[in-house]
Every structure is written in C-alpha cells, then in structure tokens.
C-alpha positions as CSV (number, residue, x, y, z in Angstrom):
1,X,54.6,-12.6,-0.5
2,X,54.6,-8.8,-1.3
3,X,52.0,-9.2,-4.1
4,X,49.6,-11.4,-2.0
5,X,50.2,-8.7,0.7
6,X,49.4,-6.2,-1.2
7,X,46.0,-7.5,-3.0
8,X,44.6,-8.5,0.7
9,X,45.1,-4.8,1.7
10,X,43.2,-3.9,-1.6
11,X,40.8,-6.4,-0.9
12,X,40.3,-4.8,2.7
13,X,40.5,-1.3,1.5
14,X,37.4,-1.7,-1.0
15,X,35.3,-3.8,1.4
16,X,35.8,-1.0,4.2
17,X,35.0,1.6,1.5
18,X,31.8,-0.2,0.5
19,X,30.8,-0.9,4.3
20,X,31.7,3.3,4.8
21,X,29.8,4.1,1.7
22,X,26.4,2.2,2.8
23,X,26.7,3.5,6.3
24,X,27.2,7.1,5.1
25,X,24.3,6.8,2.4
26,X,21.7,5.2,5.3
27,X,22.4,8.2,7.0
28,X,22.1,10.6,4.6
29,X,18.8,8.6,2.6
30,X,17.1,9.2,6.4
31,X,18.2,12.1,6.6
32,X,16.7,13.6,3.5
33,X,13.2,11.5,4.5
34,X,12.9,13.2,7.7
35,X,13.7,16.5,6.6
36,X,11.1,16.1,4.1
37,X,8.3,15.4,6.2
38,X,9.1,17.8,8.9
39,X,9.2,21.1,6.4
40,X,6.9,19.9,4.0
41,X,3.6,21.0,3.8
42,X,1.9,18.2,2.3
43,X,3.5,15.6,4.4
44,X,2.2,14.4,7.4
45,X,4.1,11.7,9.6
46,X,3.2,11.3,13.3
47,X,5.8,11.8,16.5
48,X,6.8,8.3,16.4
49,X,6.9,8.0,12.9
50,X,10.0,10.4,13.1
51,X,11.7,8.5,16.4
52,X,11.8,5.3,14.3
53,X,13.3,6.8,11.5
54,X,16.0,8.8,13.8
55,X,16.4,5.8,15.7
56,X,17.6,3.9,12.0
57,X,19.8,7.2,11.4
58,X,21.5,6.9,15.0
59,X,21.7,2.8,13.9
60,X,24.0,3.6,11.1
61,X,25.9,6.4,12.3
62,X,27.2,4.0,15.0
63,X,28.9,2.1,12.5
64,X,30.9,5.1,11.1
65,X,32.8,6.2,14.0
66,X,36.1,4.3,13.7
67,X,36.2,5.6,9.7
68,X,39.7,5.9,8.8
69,X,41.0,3.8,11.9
70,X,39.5,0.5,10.1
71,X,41.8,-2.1,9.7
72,X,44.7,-0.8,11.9
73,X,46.4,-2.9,14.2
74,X,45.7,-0.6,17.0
75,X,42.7,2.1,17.0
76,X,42.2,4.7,19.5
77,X,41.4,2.8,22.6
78,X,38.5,5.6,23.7
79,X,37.1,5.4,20.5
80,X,37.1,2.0,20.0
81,X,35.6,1.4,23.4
82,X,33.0,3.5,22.6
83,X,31.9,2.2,19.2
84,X,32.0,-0.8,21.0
85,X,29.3,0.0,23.8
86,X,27.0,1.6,20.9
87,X,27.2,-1.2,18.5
88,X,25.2,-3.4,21.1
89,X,23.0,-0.8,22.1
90,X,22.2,0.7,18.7
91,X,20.2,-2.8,17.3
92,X,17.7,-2.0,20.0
93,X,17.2,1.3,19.4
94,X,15.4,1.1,15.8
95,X,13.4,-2.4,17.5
96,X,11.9,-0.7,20.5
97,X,11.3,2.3,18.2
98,X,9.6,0.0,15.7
99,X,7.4,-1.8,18.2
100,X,6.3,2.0,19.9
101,X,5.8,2.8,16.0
102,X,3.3,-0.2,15.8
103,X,1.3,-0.1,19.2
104,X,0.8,3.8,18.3
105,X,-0.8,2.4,14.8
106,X,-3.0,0.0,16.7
107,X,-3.9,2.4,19.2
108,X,-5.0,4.6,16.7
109,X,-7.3,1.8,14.9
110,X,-8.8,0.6,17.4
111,X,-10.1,4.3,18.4
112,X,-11.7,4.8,15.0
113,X,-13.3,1.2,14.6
114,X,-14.4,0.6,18.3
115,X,-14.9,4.1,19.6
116,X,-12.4,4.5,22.2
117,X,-10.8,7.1,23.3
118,X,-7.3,8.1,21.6
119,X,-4.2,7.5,22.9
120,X,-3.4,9.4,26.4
121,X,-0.5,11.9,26.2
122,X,0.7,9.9,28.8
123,X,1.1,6.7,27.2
124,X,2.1,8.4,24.2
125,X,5.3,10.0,25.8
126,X,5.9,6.8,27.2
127,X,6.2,5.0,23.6
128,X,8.4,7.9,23.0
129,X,10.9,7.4,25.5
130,X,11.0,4.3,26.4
131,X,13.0,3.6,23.4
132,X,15.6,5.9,24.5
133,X,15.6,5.0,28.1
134,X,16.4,1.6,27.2
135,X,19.5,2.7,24.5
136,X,21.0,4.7,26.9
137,X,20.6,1.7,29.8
138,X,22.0,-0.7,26.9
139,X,24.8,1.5,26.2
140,X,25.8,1.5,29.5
141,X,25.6,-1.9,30.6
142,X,27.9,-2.7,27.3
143,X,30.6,-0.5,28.5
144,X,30.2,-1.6,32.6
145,X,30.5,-5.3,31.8
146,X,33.8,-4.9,29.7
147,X,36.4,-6.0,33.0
148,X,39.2,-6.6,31.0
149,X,40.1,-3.5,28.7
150,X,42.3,-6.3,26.3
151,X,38.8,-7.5,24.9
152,X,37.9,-4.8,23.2
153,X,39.2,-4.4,19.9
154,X,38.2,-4.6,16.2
155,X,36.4,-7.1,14.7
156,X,37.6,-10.2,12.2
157,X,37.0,-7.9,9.3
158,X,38.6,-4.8,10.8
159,X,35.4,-2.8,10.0
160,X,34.2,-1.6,14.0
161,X,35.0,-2.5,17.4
162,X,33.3,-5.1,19.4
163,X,33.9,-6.7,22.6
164,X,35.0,-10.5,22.8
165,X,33.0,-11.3,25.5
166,X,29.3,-12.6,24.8
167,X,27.4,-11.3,27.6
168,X,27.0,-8.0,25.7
169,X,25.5,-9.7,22.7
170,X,22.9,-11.9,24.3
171,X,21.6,-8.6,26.2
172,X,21.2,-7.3,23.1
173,X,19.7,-10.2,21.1
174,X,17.6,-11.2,23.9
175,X,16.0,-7.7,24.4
176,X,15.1,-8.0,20.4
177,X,14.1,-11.5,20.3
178,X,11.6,-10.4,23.1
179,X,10.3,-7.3,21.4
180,X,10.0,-9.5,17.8
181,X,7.9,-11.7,19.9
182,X,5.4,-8.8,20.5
183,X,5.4,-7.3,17.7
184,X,4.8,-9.4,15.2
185,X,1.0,-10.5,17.1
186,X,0.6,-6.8,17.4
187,X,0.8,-7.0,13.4
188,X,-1.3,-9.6,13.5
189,X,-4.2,-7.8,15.5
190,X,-4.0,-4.7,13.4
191,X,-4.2,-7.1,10.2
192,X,-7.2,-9.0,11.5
193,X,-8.9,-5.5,13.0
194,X,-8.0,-3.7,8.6
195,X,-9.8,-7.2,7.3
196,X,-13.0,-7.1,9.6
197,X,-13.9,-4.1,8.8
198,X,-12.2,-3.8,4.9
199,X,-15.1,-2.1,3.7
200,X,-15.3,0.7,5.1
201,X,-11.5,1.5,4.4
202,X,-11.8,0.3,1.3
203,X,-14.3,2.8,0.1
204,X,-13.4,5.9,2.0
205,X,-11.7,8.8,-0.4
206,X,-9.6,9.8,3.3
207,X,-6.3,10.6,2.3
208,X,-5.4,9.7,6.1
209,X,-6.8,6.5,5.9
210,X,-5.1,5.6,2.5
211,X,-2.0,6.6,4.2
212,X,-2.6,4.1,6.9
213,X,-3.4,1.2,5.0
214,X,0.3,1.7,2.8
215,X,2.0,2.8,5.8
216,X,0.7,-0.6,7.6
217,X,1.4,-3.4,4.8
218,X,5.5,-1.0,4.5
219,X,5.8,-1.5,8.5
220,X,5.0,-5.4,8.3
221,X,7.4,-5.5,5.3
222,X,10.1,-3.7,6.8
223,X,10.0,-5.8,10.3
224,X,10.4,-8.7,8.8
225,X,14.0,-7.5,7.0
226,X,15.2,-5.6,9.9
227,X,14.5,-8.3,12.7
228,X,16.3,-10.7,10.4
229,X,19.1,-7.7,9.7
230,X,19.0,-6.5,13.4
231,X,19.0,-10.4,15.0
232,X,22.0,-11.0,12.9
233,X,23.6,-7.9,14.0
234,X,23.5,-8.4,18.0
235,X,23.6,-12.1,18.1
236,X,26.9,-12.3,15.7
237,X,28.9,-9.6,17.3
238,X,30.2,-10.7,20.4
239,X,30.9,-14.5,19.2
240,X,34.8,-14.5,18.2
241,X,34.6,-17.9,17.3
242,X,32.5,-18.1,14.8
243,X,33.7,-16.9,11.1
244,X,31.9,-14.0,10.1
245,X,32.0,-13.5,6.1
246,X,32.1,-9.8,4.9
247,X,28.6,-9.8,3.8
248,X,27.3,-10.3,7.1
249,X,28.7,-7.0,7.9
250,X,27.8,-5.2,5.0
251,X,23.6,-6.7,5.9
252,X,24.2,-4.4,8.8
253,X,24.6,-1.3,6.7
254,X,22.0,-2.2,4.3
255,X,19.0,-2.0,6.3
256,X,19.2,1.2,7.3
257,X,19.2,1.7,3.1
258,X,15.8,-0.5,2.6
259,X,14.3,1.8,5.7
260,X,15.1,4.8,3.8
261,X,13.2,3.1,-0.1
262,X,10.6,1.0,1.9
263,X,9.0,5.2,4.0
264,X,10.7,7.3,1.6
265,X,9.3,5.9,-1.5
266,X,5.5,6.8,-0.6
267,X,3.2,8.9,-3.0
268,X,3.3,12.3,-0.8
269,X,7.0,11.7,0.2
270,X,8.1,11.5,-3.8
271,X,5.4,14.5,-4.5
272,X,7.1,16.6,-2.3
273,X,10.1,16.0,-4.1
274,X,8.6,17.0,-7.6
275,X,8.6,20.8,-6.3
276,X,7.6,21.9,-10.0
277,X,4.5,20.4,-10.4
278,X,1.5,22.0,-8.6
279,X,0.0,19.4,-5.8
280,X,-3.4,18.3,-6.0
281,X,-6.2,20.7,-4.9
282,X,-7.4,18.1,-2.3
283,X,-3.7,17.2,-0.9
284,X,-3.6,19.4,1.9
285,X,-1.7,18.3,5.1
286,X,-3.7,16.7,7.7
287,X,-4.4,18.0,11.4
288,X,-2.1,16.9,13.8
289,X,-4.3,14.6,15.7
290,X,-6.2,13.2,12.7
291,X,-7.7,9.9,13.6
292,X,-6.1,7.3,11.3
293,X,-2.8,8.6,11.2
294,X,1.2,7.9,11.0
C-alpha cells in the first residue's frame, strides 16, 4: 500500500514538475521575443504585435501561481481563489488580442491595396484595449459568481485551482467561440485581398512587405492551434465530471511554447540573435507607421 502510495506521489510530482517547467519556459521563450524586438534595432513589430504576445506571457504566468501548493490537500484559500478567477479569464486574453492582432493586419492591407486611409488612432487604441477591458471584466465576473467559497479548490490533477461550478467556463468558452467565429473570415478576407493582387507582393524587394506576407501565413497557423488549445482550456475547466487526462493540462502550457517558435523563429528575430555577424546593408528597421506592417 506504501509502495503504491509512494509511486502515485512520484507520478504526481514529475507531472507537476513538467506542467511547472512548460509554464515557466512559455514565459520566459516570450519573454526573450519581446525583449528582442523592443531593443533591437533591426526589428520591427507593431503595438499590437507586442499586446498579443504579452497577452500569451500573462496566459502562462496564470498557471504558475499555486507552484509549490500543487497537489496539497488544502492550498491557500486567497490564492487559490485567485488563480481560479484568472484561469477563466486568461484564455480570452491572448483570443481578443489575437483577433485586434488580425483586424490591425487587414486594416493595414486594405489601405495599401485600395487607397484608404490608415487606421485612426482612435480605432487603433480601441484594438488595444479592448482586450484588456474585457480580461479584467472576465476576471471579475469569475470571482463574483463563486457563492459558495467550498467550490473552489484544485483541480483532478492537483495542478491549479478552478471553480466547480460551470457558469465560469461557458463565459469563457462562449466569448472565444464568438471571437473564433470572426476571426477566422477575417483570415479569410486578408487571404483572398494577398491572392488578388499576388503580383505585386510577389515582386516587390519591401522588406515590410515580405514581413507581412510570413507574418500573415504564422498568424493563420498559430490560430488554428491556439483556438483548439485555448477552447480546450475554458470549456474543460469548470466541468468536474468529466475525466480530464494529464495531457489535457499540459496542451495548456504548450501553446504558449508554439507562440514563442511559430513569432520568434522569423529571419530578423533569429538575426538579431547572431550579434556577431554584421546585418545586411539594406536591413535597416522600418518607420513606425510604415504601410504594410506588423
């Protein structure tokens, strides 16, 4: 009884240490990508280029706050309650931020190929918060709804608090389904406006415009895995009687991971990195409000 004890809290211990271990290394991975393109000078990322990728850092710091209370039969109520309240709120945050991300790209097209006017600062600081607004509205609601202070408590797998109740989850999952239903025919536009007019992409030498074009096909990539990673996320939470298999937690802390390879793994990011070579005489970083940009 001892011996099968004692292999189960083995079993537990490396599965929380591997769950830690992703979350810490989405963090840091971001990290490192962010503080890339903000001091270098040959990287250029636009406003809400670096919300989205804060907005995935945010994502899996949520999931290390009740390291070293994982597992125990009774965490620190305060702290559990408040992992609890941000692990529903934090699947939006990267979604919204990844839909703002998107209509900004689209936004941007449309004002080189038809002519119009670039995007307002108004609208622009809207995209910017809006994300944010909503997180923080999220975050609240989760932790208003919670009546009974007796549902809040760790999950099957011990690795982070939830709530028992479903109405938290289906917020959350319904707010996501709803943004996946608009971004993925704003892809669709933005795909149909790059094949139209191919051509002229195709054979301009603009860095910019290169940039665009990789930084478009990565973004439709990347939604695709995170909506599936995200969905799973809020809408298997709060549902206690389900069975939930390790691996659907550890998905959680992988995405975050594939966000950091799928934006950090472009041609200027990984130049940046290679400090000792000289960069290209025409790789300069481009103006601020260039017209094709990310």
């Amino acid at each position: 009884m001892s011996s099968s004890s004692s292999v189960s809290a083995d079993t537990f211990a490396a599965e929380a240490a591997l769950f830690n271990i992703c979350s810490l290394l989405g963090v840091l991975s971001l990290t490192l990508i962010v503080a890339t393109a903000y001091f270098s000078t040959t990287v250029h990322r636009s406003e809400l280029w670096f919300r989205h990728m804060i907005a995935w850092i945010v994502y899996s710091a949520a999931y290390l706050a009740l390291a070293g209370h994982q597992g125990g039969s009774d965490p620190p109520f305060g702290l559990c309650f408040y992992q609890a309240a941000l692990i529903y709120a934090v699947p939006i945050f990267p979604t919204l931020s990844a839909f703002c991300f998107v209509a900004d790209l689209y936004i941007r097209l449309s004002a080189v190929v038809h002519n119009k006017r670039k995007i307002r600062p108004a609208l622009k600081t809207f995209l910017g918060l809006f994300p944010l607004i909503v997180l923080a509205c999220v975050f609240t609601e989760a932790m208003v709804l919670v009546i009974d202070p007796s549902t809040v408590g760790l999950e099957q797998n011990g690795l982070y608090c939830h709530v028992t109740t479903t109405r938290q989850s289906l917020i959350s999952g319904g707010i996501i389904l709803m943004t996946g239903l608009l971004i993925f025919p704003l892809e669709i536009w933005i795909a149909v406006v790059l094949y139209r007019n191919w051509r002229s992409f195709r054979g301009s030498r603009s860095p910019e415009q290169h940039l665009f074009l990789t930084m478009f096909i990565r973004i439709v990539l990347f939604t695709i895995i995170s909506m599936l990673g995200v969905g799973l996320s809020s809408m298997s939470i709060g549902s206690p009687s389900a069975p939930k298999p390790y691996w659907t937690r550890l998905v959680l802390t992988i995405v975050p991971i594939i966000a950091a390879i799928t934006f950090g793994s472009q041609e200027d990011i990984m130049r940046s990195w290679i400090f000792w070579r000289e960069p290209p005489p025409d790789l300069s970083k481009p103006e601020m409000d260039a017209d094709v940009g990310v």
